[in-house]
C-alpha positions in Angstrom: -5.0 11.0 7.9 -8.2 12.2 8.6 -9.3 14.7 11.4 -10.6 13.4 14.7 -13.2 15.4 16.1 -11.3 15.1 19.1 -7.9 16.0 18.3 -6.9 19.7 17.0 -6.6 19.1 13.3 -2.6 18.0 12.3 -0.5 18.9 8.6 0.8 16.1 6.4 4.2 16.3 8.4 2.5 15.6 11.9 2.0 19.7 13.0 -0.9 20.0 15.0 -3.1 23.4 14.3 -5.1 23.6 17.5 -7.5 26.7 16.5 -8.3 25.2 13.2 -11.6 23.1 12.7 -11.7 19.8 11.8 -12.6 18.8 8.6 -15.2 16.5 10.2 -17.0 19.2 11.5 -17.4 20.8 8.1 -20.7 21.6 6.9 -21.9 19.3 4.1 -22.3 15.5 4.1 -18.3 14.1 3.4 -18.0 12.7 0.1 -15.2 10.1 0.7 -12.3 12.2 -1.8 -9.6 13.3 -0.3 -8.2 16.2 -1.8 -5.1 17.0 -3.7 -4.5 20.8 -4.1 -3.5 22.0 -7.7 -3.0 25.5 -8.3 -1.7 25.8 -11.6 -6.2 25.2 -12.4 -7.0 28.5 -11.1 -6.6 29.8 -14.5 -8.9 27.4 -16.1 -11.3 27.9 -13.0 -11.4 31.7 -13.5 -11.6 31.8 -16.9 -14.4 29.2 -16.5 -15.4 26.5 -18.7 -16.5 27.1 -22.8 -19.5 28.5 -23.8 -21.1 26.9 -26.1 -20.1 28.7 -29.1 -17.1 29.9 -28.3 -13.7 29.3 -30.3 -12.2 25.8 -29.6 -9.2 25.9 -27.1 -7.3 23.7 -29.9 -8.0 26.2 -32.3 -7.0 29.0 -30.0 -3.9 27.8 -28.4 -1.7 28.3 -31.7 -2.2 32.6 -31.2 -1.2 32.8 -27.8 2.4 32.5 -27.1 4.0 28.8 -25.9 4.5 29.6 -22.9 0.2 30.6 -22.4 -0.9 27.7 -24.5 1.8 25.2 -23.0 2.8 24.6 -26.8 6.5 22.4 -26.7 6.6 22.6 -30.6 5.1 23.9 -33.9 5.3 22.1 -37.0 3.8 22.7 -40.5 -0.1 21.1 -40.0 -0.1 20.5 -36.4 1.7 21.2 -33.0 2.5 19.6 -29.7 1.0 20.5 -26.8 0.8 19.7 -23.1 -2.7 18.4 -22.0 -3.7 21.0 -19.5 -5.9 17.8 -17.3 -2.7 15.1 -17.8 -3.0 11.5 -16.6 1.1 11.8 -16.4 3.9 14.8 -16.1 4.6 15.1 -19.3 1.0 14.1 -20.9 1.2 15.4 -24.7 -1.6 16.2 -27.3 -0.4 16.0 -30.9 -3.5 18.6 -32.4 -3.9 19.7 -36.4 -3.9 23.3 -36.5 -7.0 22.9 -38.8 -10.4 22.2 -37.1 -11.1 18.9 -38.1 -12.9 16.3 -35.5 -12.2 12.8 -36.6 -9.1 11.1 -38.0 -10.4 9.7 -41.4 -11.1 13.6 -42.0 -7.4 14.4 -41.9 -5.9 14.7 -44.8 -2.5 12.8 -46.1 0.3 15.7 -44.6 -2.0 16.5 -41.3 -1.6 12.6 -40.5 1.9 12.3 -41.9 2.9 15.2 -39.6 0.4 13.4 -36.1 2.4 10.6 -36.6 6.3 12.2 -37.2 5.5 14.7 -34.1 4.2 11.6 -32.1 7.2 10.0 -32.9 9.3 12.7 -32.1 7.3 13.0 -28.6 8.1 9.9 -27.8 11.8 10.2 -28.2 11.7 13.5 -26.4 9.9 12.2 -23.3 12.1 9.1 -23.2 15.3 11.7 -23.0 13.7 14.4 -20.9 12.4 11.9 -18.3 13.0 8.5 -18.6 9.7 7.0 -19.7 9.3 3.0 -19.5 7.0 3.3 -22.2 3.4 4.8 -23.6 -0.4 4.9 -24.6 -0.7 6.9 -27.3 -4.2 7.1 -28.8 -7.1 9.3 -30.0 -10.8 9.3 -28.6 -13.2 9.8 -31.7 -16.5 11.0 -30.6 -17.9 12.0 -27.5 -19.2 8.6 -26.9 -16.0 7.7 -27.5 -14.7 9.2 -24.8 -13.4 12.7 -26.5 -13.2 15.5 -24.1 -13.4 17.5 -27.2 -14.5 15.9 -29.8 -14.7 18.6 -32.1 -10.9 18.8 -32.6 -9.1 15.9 -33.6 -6.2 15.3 -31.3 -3.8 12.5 -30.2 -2.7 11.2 -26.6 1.1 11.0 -25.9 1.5 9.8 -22.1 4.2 9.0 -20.8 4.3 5.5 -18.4 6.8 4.2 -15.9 7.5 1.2 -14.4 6.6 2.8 -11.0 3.9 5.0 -11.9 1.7 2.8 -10.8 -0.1 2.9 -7.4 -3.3 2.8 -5.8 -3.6 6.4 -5.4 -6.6 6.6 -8.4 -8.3 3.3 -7.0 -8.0 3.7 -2.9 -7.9 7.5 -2.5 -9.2 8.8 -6.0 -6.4 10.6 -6.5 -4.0 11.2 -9.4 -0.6 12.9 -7.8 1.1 14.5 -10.3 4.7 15.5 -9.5 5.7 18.0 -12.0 4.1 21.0 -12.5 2.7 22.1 -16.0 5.4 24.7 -17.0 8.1 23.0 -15.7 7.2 20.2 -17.8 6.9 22.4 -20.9 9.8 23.8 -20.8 11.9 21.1 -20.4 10.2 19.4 -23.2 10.5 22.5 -25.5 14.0 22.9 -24.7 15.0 18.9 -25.7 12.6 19.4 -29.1 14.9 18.6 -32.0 15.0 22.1 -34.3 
C-alpha cells in the first residue's frame, strides 16, 4: 500500500511509524516499482559487476567451495549450479566446466553429461519440492538473450501449478520464497551419489 502524504507511513502488517517519512516525499521522481528487498545480492553488489576481462563466473565457480559458488553437484564435464538471479526457488544452471559458448561447440561427453545432469535435476527438483513441471533451455548469443554468452549453460526452472501470479505484470515483481542456500542445500543433499 503506498504512503499517503497525509498519514505517518504504515509496515506490511498495518504498524504505523509516525516519525518516518513517507515514501512520497522522497526525493527523486517515483518510478512506479515497488520494491522487494533481497539481501542475499549484497554479495554480488559489493563485489560489483565483471570487468571486462576478468575470469568468467562459470569458469570460477568450480574453485570455490559449494557452498560459495552455490554448486548442488559435480560431475565429470560439467556441474550443477543454482542461478544466483533465479526466475524460480530452485532455478538450476547445468554449465561445462570447459569455456565453451555455444552448444554445437560442445563436444559428444560435455553434451552427454548437460543432458544426464538435466535429467537428474529434474528428478531432484520434483522430489525436493514438488515441481508441476519445467522450461529447460539454453540462450545462445547475446542477441539471443544470454546473460553470458561466453559460457555455454542450460536453464533448469522449476514451475508450479500455482506459481503463477500477476506479481511480474501488475507490481514488477518476482517474489521469491526460498532463499538461495536454503535451496542449495536441500538440493545437494537429495543429489543421487
Amino acid at each position: 500500500m503506498a504512503d499517503s502524504p497525509d498519514l505517518p507511513p504504515t509496515d506490511y502488517d498495518g504498524t504505523e511509524y509516525p516519525g518516518a517519512e513517507p515514501s512520497a516525499a522522497f526525493a527523486g521522481i517515483p518510478d512506479g516499482f515497488q520494491r522487494l528487498w533481497t539481501p542475499h545480492r549484497i554479495a554480488y553488489i559489493e563485489q560489483g559487476g565483471a570487468a571486462p576481462g576478468d575470469e568468467c563466473v562459470f569458469c570460477t565457480a568450480p574453485t570455490l567451495s559449494d557452498e560459495q559458488a552455490l554448486i548442488v553437484h559435480r560431475g565429470e564435464s560439467a556441474y550443477v549450479i543454482l542461478n544466483l538471479f533465479p526466475y524460480n526457488s530452485g532455478h538450476l544452471l547445468v554449465v561445462p566446466y570447459r569455456h565453451v559458448a555455444t552448444y554445437d561447440s560442445a563436444t559428444a561427453d560435455e553434451v552427454a553429461e548437460i543432458g544426464a545432469l538435466t535429467q537428474t535435476a529434474m528428478r531432484v527438483l520434483t522430489a525436493t519440492s514438488r515441481a508441476d513441471g519445467f522450461n529447460i533451455g539454453m540462450n545462445q548469443g547475446a542477441i539471443a538473450g544470454a546473460g553470458i554468452a561466453a559460457h555455454l549453460h542450460q536453464h533448469v526452472v522449476p514451475r508450479w501449478a500455482t506459481d503463477a501470479n500477476f506479481f511480474p505484470i501488475v507490481a514488477r515483481t518476482k517474489a521469491l520464497p526460498r532463499l538461495l542456500g536454503e535451496v542449495r542445500d536441500e538440493v545437494a543433499a537429495a543429489w543421487p551419489a
